[in-house]
DSSP file (Angstrom, degrees, kcal/mol; ACC not computed):
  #  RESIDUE AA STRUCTURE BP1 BP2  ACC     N-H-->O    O-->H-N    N-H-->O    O-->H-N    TCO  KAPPA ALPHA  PHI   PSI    X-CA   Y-CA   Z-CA
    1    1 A X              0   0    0      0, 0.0     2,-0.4     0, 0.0     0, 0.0   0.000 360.0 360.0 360.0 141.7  -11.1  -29.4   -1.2
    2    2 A X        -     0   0    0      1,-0.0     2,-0.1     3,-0.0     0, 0.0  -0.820 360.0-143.2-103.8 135.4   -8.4  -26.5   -2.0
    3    3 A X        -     0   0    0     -2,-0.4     2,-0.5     3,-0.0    -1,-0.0  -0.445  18.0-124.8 -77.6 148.1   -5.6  -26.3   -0.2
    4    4 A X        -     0   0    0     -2,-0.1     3,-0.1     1,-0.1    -1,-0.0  -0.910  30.9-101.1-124.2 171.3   -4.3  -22.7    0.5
    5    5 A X        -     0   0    0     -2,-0.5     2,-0.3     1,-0.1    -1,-0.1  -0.016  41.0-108.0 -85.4 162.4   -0.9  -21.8   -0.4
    6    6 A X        -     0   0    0      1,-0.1     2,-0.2    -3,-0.0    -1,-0.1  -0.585  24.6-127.9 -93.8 174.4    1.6  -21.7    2.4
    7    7 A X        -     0   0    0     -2,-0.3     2,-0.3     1,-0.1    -1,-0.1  -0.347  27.2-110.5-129.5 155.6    2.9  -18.6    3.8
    8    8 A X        -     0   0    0     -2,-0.2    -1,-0.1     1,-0.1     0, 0.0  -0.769  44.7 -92.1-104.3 149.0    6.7  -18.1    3.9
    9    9 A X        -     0   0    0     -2,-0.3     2,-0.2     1,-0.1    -1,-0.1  -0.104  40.8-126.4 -56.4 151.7    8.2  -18.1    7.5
   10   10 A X        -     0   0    0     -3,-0.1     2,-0.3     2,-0.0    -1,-0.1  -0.772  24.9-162.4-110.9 164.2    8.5  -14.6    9.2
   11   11 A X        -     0   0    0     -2,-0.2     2,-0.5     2,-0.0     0, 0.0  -0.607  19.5-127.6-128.8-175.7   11.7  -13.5   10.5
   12   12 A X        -     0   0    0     -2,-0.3     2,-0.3     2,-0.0    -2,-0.0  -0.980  26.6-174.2-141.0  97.3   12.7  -10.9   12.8
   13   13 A X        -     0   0    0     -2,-0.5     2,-0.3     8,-0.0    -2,-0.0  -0.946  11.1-158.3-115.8 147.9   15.6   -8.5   11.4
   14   14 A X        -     0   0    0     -2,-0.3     2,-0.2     7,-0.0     3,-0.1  -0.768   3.8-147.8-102.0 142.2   17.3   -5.8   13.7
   15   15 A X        -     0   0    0      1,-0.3     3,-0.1    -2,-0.3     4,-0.0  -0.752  25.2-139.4-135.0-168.3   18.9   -3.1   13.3
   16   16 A X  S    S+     0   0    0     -2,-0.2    -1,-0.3     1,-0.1     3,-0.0   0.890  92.7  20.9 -98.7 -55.0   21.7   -1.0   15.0
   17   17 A X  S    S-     0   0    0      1,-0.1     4,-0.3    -3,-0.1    -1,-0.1  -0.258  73.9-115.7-107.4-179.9   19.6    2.8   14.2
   18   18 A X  S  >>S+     0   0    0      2,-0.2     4,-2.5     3,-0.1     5,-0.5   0.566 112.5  57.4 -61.8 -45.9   16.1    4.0   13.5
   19   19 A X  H  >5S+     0   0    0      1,-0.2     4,-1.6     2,-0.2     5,-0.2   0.954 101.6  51.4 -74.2 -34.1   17.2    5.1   10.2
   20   20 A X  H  >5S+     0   0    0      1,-0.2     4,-2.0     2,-0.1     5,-0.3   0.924 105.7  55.2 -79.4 -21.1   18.4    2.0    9.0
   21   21 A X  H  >5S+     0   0    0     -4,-0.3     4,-3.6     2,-0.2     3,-0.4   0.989 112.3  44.5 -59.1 -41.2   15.1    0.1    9.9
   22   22 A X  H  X5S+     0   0    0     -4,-2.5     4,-3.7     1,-0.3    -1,-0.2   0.865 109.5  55.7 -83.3 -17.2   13.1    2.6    7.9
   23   23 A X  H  X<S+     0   0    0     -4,-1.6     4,-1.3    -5,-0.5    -1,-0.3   0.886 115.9  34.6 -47.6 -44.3   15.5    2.4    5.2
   24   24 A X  H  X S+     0   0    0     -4,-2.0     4,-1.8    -3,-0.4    -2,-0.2   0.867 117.8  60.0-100.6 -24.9   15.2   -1.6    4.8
   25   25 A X  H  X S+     0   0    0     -4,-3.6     4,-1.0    -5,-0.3    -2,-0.2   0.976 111.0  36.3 -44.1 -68.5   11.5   -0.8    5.8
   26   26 A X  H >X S+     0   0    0     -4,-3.7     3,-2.3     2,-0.2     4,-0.7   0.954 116.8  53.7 -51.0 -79.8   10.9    1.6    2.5
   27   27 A X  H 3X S+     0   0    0     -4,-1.3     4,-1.0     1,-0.3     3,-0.3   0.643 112.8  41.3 -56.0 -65.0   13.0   -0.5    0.3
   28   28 A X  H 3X S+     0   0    0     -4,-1.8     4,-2.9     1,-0.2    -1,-0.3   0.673 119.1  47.9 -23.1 -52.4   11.1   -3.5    1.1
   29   29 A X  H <X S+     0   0    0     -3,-2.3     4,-1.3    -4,-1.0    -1,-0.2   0.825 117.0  41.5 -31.5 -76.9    7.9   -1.4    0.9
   30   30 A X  H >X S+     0   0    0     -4,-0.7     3,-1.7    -3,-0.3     4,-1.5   0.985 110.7  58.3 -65.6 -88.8    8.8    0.2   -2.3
   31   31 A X  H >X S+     0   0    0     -4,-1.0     3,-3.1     1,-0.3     4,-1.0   0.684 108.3  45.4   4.7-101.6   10.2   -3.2   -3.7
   32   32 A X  H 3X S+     0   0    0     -4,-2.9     4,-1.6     1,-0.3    -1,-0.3   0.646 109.6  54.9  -5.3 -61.0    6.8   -5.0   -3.3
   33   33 A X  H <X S+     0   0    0     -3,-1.7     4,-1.1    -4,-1.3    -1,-0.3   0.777 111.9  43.5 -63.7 -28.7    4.8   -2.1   -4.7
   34   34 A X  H <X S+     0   0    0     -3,-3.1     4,-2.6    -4,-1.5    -2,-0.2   0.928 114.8  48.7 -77.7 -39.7    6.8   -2.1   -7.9
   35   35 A X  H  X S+     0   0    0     -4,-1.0     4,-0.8     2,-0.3    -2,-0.2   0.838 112.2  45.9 -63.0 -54.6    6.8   -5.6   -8.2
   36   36 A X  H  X>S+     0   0    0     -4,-1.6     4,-3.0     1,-0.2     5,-0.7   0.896 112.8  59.3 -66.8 -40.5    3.1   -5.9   -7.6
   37   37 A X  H  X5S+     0   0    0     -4,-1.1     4,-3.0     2,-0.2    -2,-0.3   0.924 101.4  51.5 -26.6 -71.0    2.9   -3.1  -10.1
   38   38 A X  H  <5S+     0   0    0     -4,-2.6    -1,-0.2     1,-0.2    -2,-0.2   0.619 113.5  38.1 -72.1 -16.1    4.5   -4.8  -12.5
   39   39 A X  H  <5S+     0   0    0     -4,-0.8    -1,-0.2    -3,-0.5    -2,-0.2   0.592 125.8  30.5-122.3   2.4    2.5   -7.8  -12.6
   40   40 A X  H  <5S-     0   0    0     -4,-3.0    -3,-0.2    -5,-0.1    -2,-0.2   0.560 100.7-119.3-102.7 -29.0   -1.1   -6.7  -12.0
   41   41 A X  S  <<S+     0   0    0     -4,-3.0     2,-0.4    -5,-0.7    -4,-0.2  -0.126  91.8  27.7 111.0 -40.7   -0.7   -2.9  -13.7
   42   42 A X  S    S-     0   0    0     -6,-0.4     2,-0.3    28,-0.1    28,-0.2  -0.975  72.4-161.6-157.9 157.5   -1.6   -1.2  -10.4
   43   43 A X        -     0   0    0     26,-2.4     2,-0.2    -2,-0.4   -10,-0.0  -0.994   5.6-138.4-145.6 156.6   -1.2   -1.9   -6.7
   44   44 A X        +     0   0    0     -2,-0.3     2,-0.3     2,-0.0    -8,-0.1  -0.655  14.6 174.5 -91.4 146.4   -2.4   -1.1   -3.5
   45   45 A X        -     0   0    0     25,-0.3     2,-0.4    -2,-0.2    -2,-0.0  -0.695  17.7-145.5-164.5 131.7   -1.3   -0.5   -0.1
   46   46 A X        -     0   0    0     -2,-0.3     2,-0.3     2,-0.0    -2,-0.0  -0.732  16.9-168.3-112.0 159.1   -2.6    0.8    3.7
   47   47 A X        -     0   0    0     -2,-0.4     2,-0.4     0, 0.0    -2,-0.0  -0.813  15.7-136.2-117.1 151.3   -0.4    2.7    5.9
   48   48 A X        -     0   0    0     -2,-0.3     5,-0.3     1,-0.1    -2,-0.0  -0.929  17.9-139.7-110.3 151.9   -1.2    3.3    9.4
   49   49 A X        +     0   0    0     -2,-0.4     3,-0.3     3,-0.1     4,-0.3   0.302  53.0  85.6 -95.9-147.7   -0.7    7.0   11.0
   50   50 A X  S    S-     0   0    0      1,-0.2    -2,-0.0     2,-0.1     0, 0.0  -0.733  85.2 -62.4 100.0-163.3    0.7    7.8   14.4
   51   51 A X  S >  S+     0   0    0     -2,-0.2     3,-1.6     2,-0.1     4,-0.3   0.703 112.2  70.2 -27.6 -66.8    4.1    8.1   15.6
   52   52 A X  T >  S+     0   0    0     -3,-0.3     3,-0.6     1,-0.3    -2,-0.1   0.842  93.7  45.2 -79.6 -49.5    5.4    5.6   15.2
   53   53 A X  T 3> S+     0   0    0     -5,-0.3     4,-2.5    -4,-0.3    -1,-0.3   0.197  83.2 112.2 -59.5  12.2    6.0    4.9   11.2
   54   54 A X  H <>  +     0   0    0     -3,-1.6     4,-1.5     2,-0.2    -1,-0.2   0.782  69.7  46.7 -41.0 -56.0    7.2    8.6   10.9
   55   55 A X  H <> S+     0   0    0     -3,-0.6     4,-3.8    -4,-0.3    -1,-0.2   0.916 114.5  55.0 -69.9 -39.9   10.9    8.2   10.0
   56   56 A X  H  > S+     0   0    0      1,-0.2     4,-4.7     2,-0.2    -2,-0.2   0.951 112.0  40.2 -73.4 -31.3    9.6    5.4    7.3
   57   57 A X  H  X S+     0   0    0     -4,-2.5     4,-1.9     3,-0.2    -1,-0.2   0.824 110.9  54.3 -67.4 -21.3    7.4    7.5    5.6
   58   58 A X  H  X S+     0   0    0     -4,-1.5     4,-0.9    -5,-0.2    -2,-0.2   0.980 113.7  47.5 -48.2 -65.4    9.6   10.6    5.7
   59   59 A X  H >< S+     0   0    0     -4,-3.8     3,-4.4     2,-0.2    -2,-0.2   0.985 113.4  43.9 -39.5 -60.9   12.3    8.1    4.0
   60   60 A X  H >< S+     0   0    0     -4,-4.7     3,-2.5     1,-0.2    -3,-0.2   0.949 111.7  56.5 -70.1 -42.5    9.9    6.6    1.1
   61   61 A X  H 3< S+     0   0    0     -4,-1.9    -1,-0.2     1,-0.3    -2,-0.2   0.676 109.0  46.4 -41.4 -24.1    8.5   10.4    0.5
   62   62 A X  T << S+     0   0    0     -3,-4.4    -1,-0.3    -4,-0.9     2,-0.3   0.149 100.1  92.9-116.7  37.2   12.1   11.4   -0.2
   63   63 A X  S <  S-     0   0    0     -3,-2.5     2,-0.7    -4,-0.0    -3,-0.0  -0.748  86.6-109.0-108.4 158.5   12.7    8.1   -2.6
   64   64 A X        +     0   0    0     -2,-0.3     2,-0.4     2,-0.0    -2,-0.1  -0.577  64.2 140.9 -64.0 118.4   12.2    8.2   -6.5
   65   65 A X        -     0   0    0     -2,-0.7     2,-0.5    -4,-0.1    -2,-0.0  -0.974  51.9-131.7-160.6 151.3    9.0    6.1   -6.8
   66   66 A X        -     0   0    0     -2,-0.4    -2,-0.0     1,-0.1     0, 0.0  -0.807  25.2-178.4 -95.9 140.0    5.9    6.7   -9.3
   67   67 A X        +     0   0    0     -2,-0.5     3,-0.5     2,-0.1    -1,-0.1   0.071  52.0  99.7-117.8  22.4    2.9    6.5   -7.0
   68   68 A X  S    S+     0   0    0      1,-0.2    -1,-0.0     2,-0.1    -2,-0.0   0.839  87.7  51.2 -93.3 -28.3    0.0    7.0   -9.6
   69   69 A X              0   0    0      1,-0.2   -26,-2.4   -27,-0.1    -1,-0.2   0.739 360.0 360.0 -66.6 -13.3   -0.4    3.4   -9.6
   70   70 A X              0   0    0     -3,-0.5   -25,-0.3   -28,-0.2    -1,-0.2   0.367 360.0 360.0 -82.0 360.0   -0.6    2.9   -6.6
């Protein structure tokens, strides 16, 4: 029987604005993708619309990042 791997604890970070959450949101975001990027060739990712992610896609749209891999 295979065990499956464990999952790292989740945390809860705060912030004082809206702009800095979607700031540490994208960079996280971004991070990941490059990362995953780097060690598969190409990476994936789904975003959900609304409201409510607005500011953080505004942010990563106006960060340097290659998206064709993505």
């Amino acid at each position: 029987m295979s065990q499956e791997p464990s999952l790292p604890e989740p945390s809860i970070l705060t912030f004082d604005t809206p702009e800095a959450a979607a700031d540490a949101c994208a960079d996280r975001i971004l991070d990941s993708l490059n990362q995953t990027r780097r060690d598969r060739g190409q990476a994936a990712i789904a975003l959900s619309g609304g409201s409510t992610p607005r500011l953080m896609f505004q942010t990563m749209a106006q960060r340097s990042f290659h998206w064709r891999e993505i």
